[in-house]
C-alpha positions as CSV (number, residue, x, y, z in Angstrom):
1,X,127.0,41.6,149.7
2,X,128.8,40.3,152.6
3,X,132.4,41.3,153.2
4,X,133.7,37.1,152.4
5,X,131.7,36.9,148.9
6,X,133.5,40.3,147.9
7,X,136.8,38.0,148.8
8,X,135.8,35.0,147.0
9,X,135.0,37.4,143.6
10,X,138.2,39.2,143.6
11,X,141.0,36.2,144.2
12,X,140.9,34.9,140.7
13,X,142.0,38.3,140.4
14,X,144.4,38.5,142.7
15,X,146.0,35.1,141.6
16,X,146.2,36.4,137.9
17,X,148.1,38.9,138.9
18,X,150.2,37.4,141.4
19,X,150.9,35.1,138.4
20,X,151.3,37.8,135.9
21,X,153.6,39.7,138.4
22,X,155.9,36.9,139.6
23,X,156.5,36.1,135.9
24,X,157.1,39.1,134.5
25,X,159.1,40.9,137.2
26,X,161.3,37.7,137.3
27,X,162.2,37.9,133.2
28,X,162.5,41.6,134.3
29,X,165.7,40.7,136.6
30,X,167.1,38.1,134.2
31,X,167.3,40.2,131.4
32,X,169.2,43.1,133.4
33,X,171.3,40.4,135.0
34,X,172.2,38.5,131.7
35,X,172.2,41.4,128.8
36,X,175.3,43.7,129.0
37,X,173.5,46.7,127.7
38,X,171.4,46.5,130.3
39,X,174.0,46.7,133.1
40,X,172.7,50.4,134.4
41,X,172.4,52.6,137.1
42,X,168.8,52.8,136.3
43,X,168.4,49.0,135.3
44,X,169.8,48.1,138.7
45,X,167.4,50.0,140.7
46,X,164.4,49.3,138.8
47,X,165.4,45.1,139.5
48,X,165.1,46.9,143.4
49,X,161.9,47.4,142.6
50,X,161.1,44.3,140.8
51,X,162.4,42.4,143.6
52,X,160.3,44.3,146.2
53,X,157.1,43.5,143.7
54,X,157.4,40.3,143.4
55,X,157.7,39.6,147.8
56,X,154.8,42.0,147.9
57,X,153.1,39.5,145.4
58,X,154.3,36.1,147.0
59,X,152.9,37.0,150.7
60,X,149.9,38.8,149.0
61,X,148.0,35.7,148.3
62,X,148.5,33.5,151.4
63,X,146.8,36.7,153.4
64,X,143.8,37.0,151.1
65,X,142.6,33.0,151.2
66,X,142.8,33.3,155.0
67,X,140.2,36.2,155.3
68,X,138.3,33.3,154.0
69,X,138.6,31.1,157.3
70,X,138.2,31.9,160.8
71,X,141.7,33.4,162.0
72,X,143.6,31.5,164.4
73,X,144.2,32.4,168.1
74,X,147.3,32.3,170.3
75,X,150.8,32.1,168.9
76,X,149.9,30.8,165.6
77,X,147.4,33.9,165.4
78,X,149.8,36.2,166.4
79,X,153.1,35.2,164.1
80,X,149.6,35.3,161.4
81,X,149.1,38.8,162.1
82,X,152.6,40.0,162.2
83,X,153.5,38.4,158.9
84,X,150.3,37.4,157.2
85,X,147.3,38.9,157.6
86,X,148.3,42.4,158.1
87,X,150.1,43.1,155.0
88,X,153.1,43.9,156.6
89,X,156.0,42.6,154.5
90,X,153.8,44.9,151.8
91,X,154.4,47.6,153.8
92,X,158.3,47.1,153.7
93,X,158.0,46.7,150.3
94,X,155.8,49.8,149.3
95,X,158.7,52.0,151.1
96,X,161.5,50.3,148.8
97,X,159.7,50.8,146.0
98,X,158.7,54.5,146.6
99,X,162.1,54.9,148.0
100,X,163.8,53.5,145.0
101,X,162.2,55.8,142.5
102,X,163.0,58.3,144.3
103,X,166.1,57.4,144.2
104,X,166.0,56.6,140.7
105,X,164.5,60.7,140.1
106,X,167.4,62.0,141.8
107,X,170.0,60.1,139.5
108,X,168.5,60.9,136.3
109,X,168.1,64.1,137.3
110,X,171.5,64.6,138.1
111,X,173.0,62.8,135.0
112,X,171.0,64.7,132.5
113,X,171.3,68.3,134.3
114,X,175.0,67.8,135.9
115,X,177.0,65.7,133.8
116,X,180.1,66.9,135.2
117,X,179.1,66.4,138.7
118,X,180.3,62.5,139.3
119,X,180.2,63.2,142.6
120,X,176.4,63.1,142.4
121,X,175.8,60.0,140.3
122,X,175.4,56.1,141.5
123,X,177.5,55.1,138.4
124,X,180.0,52.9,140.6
125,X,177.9,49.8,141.0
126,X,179.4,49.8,144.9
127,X,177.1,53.0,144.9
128,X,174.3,51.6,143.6
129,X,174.9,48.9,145.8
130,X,175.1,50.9,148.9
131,X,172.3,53.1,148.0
132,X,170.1,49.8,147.6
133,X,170.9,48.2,150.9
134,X,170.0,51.6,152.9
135,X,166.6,51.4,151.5
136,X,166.2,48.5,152.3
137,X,167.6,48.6,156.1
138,X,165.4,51.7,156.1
139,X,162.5,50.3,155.0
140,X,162.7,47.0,157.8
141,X,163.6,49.4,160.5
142,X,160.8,51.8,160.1
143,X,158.2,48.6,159.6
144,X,159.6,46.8,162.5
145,X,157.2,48.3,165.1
146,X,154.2,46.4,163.4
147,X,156.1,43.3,163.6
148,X,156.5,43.9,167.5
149,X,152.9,45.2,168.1
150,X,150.9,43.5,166.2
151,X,149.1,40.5,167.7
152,X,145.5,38.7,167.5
153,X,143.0,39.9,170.1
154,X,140.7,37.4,171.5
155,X,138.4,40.2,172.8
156,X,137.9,42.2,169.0
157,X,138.6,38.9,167.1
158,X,141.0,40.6,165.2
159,X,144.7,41.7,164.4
160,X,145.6,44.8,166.5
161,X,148.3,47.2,167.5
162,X,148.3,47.9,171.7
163,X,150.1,51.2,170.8
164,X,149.1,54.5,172.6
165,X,147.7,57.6,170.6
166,X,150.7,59.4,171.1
167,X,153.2,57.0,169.8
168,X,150.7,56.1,167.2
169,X,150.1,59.5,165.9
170,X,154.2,60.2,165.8
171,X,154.4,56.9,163.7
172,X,151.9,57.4,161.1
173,X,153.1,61.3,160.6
174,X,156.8,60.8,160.5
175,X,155.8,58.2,157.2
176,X,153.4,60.9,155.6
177,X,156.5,63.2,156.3
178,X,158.8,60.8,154.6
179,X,156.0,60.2,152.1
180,X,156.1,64.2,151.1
181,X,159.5,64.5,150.7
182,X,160.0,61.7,148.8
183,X,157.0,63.1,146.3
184,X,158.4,66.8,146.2
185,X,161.7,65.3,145.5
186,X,160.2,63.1,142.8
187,X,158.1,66.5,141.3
188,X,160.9,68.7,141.5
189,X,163.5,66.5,139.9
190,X,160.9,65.2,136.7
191,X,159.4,68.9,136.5
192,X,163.3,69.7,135.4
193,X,163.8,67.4,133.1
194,X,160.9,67.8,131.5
195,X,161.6,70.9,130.9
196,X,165.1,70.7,129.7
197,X,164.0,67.5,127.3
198,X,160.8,68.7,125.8
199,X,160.3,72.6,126.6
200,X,163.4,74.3,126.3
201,X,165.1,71.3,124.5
202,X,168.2,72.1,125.9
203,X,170.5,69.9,128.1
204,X,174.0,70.6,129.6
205,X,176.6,69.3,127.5
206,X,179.3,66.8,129.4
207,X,182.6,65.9,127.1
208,X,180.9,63.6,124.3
209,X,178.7,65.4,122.2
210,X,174.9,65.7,122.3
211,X,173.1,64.7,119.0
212,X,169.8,64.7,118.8
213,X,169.8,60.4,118.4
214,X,171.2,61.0,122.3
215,X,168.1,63.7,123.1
216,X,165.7,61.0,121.7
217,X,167.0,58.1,123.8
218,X,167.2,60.4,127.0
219,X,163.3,61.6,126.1
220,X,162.7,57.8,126.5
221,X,164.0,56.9,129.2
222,X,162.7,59.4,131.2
223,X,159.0,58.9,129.8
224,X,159.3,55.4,130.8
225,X,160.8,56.0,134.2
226,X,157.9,58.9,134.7
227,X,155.2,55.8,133.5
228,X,156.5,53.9,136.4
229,X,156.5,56.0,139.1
230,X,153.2,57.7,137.9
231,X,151.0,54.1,137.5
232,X,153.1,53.4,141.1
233,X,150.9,56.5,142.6
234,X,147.9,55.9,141.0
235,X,147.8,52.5,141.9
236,X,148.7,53.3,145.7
237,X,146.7,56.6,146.3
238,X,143.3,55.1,146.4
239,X,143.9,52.7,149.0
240,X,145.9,56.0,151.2
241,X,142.8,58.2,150.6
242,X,140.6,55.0,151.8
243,X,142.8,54.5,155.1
244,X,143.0,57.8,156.0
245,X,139.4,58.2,156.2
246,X,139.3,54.8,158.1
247,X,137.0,53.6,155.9
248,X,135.9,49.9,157.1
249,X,138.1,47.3,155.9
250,X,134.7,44.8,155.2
251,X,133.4,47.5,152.4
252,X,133.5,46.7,148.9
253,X,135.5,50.6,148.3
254,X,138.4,49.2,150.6
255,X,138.7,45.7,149.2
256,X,138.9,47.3,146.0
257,X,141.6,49.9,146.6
258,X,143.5,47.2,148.4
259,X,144.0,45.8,145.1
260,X,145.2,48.4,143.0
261,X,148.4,48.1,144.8
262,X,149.0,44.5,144.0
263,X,148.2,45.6,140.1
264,X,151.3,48.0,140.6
265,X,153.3,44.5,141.5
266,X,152.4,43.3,138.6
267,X,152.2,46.3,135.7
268,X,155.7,47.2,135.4
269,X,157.2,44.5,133.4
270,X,154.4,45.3,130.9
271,X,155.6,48.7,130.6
272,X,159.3,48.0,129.8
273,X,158.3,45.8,127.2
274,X,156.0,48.5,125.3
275,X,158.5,51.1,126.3
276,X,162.3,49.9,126.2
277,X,163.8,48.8,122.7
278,X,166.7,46.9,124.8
279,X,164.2,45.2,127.2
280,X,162.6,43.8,124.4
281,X,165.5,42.4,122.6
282,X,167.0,40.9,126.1
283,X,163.7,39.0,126.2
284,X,164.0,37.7,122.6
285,X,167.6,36.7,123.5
286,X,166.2,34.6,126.5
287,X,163.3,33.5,124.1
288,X,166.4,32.1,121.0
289,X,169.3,31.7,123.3
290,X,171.8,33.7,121.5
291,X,172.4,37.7,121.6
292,X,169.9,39.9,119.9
293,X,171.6,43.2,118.3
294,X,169.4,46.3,119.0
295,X,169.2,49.4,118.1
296,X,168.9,51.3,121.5
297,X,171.3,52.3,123.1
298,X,172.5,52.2,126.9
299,X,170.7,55.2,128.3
300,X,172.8,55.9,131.1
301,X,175.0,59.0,129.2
């Protein structure tokens, strides 16, 4: 099968989920923005994430239709490859989301294990604020490079990066660097929790006092929050595994674990509303137009 039919196949696909994605993550950010009980720490930076999803999933499409016609040459070509064809607003994206639930480990971790500790919490929203706009300056800086080297070659017919091994190989292994840390910080905070919530059932205790209505809501927000970032990996590592082994980008095993990614975009809205109580009773307030009382509590305690 030649590498254009495996294109044509898979973009009704890809548009369903673009649809599916844009929709979804955009209730997503509504709901946090217009229910009360949703104003949280961990609501705020999970909209982060729905905002990066749903750029990831606006520039995803216009890249796949133009593998479908011949690519064009000089600065047109080259403002293509920069923005377009190579995927690389994805790949500021991808770093805020990984970033952010890392981020969002680290905070749950630190409210359920060190109540006391407000030092270490995001609850001021200027925190959360902060915390959101240095991912995001990270993220652009560290992608920037690819906006600068990437141009269209007239010799290879193709997108491509005149960068020297050296700088090259310092590039890619300062991102798996910031890649590891951000997982070991993700396993370490999560392995904790678990452990406090569900083995030893036993949490620090802050000045309000800890029923076990409060254990249950913490046990559920932390599954949900462990859903995400786990489907986020799953999604991702296929399509790390296939460029690591440079694996040509024409076979049907690349096309196919360049998808994945875009059905992370796409998956998480789905999740809150089997998951999260509150989410679903901010959506049936958008859906009547008056408040919705629920049950669930906020879950930042």
């Amino acid at each position: 099968m030649e590498s254009w039919e495996i294109d044509v196949l898979l973009l009704p696909f890809y548009i369903i989920v673009v649809i599916a994605g844009i929709i979804g993550n955009s209730l997503f950010i509504t709901v946090v923005r217009k229910r009360r009980l949703m104003h949280t720490t961990t609501n705020f930076l999970l909209a982060n994430v729905a905002i990066s999803d749903i750029i990831s999933l606006v520039f995803c499409l216009p890249g796949i239709v133009l593998r479908l016609f011949e690519h064009p040459t000089g600065p047109l070509g080259n403002f293509l490859c920069k923005f377009v064809t190579m995927h690389n607003i994805a790949g500021i994206t991808l770093l805020v989301s990984g970033l952010t639930l890392t981020v969002i480990a680290v905070e749950r971790h630190n409210a359920l294990m060190r109540p006391l500790d407000l030092q270490l919490r995001l609850q001021a929203k200027k925190r959360v604020v902060l915390s959101i706009c240095i991912i995001w300056v990270f993220s652009i800086t560290f992608v920037f490079p690819l906006f600068i080297e990437q141009n269209y070659s007239l010799k290879l017919k193709n997108c491509h990066m005149d960068w020297g091994i050296v700088s090259s190989s310092v590039y890619w292994m300062f991102l798996a660097a910031v890649g590891g840390i951000a997982i070991f910080i993700l396993c370490f905070c999560y392995f904790r929790v678990i452990r406090a919530l569900y083995l030893d059932n036993i949490l620090p205790t802050n000045e309000h006092a800890v029923s076990e209505h409060d254990t249950r809501d913490k046990r559920k927000i932390v599954k949900l929050l462990i859903t995400v970032t786990v489907l986020f990996f799953i999604c991702y590592l296929p399509f790390i595994i296939v460029s690591a082994v440079n694996i040509s980008p024409r076979q049907v095993i690349y096309k196919l674990s360049y998808f994945l990614p875009y059905c992370s975009c796409s998956i998480n809205p789905a999740v809150y509303t089997v998951q999260s109580e509150n989410y679903r009773a901010g959506l049936k307030e958008l859906w009547i137009g008056r408040p919705f009382r629920s049950r669930e509590r906020s879950l930042e305690s």
